[in-house]
C-alpha positions in Angstrom: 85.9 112.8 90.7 87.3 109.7 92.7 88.6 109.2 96.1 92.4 108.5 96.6 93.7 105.2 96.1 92.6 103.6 99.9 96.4 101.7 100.1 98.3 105.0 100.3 96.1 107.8 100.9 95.9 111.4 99.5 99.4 112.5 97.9 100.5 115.8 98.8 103.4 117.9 99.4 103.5 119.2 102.6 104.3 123.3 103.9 105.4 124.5 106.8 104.0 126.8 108.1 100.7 125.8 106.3 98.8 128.8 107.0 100.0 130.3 104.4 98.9 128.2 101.6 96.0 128.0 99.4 95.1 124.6 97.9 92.4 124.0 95.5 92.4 120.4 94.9 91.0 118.0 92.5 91.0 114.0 91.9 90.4 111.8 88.9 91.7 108.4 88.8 95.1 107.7 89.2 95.8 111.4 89.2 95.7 114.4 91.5 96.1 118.1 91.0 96.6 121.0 93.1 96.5 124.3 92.7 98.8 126.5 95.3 99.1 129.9 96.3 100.9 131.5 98.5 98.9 134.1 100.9 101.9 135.5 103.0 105.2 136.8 101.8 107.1 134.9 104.4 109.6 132.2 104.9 108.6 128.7 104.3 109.8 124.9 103.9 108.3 121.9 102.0 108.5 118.4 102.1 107.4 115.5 99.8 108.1 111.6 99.9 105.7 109.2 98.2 105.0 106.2 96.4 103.4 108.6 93.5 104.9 110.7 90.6 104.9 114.7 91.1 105.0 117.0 88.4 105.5 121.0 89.2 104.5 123.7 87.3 105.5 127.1 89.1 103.3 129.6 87.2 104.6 132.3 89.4 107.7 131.9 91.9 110.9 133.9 92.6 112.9 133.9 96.0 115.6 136.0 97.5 117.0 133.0 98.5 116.3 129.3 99.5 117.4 125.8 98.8 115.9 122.5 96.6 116.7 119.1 97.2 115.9 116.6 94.9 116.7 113.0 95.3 119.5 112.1 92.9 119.9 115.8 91.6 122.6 118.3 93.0 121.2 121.1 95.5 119.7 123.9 94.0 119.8 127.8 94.5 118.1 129.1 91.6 115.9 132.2 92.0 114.1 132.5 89.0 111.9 129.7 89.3 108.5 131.0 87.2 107.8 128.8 84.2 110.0 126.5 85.1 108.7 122.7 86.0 110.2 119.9 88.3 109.5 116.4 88.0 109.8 114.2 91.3 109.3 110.4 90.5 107.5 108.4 92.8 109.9 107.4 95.9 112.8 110.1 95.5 112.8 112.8 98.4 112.0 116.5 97.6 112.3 119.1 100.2 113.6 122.7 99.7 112.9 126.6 101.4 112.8 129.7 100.7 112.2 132.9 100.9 109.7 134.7 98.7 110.5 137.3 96.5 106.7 136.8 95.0 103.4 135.4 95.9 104.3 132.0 94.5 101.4 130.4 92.5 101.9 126.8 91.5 100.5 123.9 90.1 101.0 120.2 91.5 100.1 116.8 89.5 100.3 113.4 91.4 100.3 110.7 89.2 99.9 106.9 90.4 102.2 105.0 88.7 100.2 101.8 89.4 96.9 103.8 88.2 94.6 103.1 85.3 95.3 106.2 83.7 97.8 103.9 81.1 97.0 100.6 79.6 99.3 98.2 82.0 100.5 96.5 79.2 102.7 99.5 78.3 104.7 99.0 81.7 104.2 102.5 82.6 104.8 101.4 86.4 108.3 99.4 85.4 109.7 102.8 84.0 112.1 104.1 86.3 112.0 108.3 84.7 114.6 110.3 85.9 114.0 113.1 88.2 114.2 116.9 86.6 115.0 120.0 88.4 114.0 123.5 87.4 113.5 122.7 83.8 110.8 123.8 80.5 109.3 121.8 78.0 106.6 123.8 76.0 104.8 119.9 75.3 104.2 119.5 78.9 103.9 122.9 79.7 100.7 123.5 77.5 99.3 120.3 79.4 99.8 121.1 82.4 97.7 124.1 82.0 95.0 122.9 80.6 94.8 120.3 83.4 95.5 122.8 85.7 91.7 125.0 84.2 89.9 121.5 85.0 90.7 122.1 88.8 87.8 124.1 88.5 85.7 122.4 86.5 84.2 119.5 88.4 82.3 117.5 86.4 81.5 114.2 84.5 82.6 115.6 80.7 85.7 117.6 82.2 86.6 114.2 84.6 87.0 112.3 81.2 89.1 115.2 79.5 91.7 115.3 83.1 91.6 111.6 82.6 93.1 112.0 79.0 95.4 115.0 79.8 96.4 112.5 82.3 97.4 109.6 80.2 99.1 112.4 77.7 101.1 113.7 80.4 102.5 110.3 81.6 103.7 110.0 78.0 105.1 113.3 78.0 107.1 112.2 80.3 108.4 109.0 78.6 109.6 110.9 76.1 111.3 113.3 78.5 113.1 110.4 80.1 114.2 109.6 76.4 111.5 107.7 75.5 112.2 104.5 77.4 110.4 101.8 77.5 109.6 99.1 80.0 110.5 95.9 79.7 108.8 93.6 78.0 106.0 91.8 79.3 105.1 88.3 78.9 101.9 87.0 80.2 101.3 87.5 83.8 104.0 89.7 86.0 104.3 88.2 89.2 108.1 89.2 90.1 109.5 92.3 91.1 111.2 94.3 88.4 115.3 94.3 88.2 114.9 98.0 89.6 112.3 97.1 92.4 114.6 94.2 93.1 117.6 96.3 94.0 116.1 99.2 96.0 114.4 96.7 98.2 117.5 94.8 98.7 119.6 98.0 99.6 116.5 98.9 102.0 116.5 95.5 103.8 120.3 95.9 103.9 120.3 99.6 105.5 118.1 98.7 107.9 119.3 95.3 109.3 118.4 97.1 113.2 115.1 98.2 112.3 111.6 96.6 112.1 110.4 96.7 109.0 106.9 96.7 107.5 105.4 95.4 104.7 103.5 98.7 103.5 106.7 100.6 104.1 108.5 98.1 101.9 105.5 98.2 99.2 105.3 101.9 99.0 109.1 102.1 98.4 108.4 100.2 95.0 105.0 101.6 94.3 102.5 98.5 94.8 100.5 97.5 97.3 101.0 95.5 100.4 99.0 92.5 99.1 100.9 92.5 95.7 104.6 93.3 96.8 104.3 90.4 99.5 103.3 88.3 96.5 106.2 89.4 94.1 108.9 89.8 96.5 108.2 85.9 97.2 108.6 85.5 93.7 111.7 87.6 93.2 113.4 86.3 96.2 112.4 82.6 96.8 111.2 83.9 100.5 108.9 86.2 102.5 110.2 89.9 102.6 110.7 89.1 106.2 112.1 86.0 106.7 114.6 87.6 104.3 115.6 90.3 106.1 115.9 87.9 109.0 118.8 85.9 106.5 120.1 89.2 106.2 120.5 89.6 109.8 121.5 86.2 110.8 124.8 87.0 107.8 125.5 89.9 109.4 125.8 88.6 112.8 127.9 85.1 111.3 130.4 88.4 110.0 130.6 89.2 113.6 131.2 86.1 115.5 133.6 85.1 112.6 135.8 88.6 112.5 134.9 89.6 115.8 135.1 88.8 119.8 131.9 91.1 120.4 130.0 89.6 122.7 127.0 87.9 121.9 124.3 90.9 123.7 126.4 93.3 122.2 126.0 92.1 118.9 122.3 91.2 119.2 121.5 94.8 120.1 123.1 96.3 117.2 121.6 93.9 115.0 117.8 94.9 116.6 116.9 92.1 118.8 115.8 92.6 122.1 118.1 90.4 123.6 120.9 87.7 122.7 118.0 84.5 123.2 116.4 86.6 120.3 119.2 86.6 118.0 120.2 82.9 118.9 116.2 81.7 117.9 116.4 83.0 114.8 119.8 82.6 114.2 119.1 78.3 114.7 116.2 78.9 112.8 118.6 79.6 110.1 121.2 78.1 110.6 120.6 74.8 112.0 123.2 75.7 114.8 123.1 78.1 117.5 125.4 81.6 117.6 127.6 80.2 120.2 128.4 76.6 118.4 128.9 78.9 115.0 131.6 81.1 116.8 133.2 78.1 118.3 134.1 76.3 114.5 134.7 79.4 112.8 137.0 79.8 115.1 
């Protein structure tokens, strides 16, 4: 067994209130398993947001009544929920409650789309798979269970097995996205992918008040802080923040140009501290400072 990978930490989907879980956990590389069992038949919510693929398998599960959110997916109200499997891919939002109608048992994969579980010149990591919802495939059923018996089996033969149940079950779920495949590669990838691309650039954009961080950014497109500093560069012709400070600076030329917001005002909303803040950066940029830019666009 392996320890997590050391950029993002343990995966796992949180409960609330936790008491009332029972985890049995195991790790290979590039994947994680858990197994979960409810203790108490009370009320109870969960969360999970993370740079890692999760695939569900509810052995046992039935409420009176709750609620599933899924990233991308319609809300969900279903009751019946035993046998049934949910795939989360790595960066959409799942949360949900409910309350129990059984003691829930269920199993949880985390798979690193990054990991070594896939040779990386199939582009496992460029795929973007489409989240499921309360769904059965007998395929990825069967696998899922027999990675589920090497949760207690924690040794050197059975780490090799997970490993390959593993690798099948990242195909499994190629095929269940259609059987896409990732884009060709050609020597050395050093740029982020088209997809990678455009969710940064709608996070940057979102967040044009906010101070952003590098790992947030990575973990967003599942690399690593080193490597997404290094691709975004590539994508983008700048670093990710000197971007986001271009992104700023447009925003606030949008302002003086439409607007007669003064200039505090409009450094404030845009995140700095004060309006000398915005004017460094925005000469930095620019060339010229806010108040000479206002003056000719007007």
């Amino acid at each position: 067994m392996n320890v997590p990978n050391p950029d993002f930490g343990t995966p796992r989907v949180n409960y609330t209130p936790p008491h009332i879980i029972q985890r049995r956990v195991a790790a290979w590389r590039g994947l994680w398993a858990e197994t979960i069992e409810l203790t108490q038949s009370e009320p109870y919510e969960y969360d999970f947001h993370a740079p890692f693929h999760l695939l569900i398998a509810a052995e046992r599960s039935e409420r009176y009544e709750g609620e599933t959110c899924l990233e991308g997916l319609p809300k969900s109200y279903q009751r019946e929920l035993s046998r049934r499997m949910t795939f989360v891919p790595a960066g959409r939002r799942f949360r949900g409650w409910q309350k129990p109608r059984v003691l829930s048992r269920v199993n949880l994969f985390y798979i690193d789309p990054r990991g070594p579980l896939l040779d990386p010149e199939l582009g496992f990591d460029t795929i973007e798979l489409k989240p499921q919802l309360f769904f059965f495939d007998p395929d990825m059923w069967a696998t899922a269970l027999k990675l589920k018996a090497q949760i207690t089996a924690p040794n050197a033969i059975s780490s090799r097995y997970a490993e390959a149940l593993g690798a099948v079950l990242c195909h499994e779920l190629i095929r269940l996205n259609g059987g896409a495949k990732a884009p060709r590669r050609t020597g050395r990838q050093t740029g982020l992918a088209p997809w990678q691309q455009k969710r940064i650039a709608d996070y940057i954009e979102t967040r044009l008040d906010a101070r952003l961080t590098i790992a947030d950014m990575a973990a967003l497109v599942h690399l690593s802080p080193f490597h997404f500093s290094r691709a975004f560069k590539q994508s983008f012709g700048m670093p990710p923040h000197r971007y986001h400070m271009m992104r700023r600076v447009e925003a606030a030329k949008t302002l003086l140009n439409a607007t007669s917001t003064p200039m505090t005002e409009i450094a404030l909303q845009l995140g700095f501290s004060e309006a000398s803040s915005l004017s460094a950066g925005f000469r930095r940029v620019t060339g010229v400072s806010p108040s000479a830019y206002r003056r000719v666009a007007g």
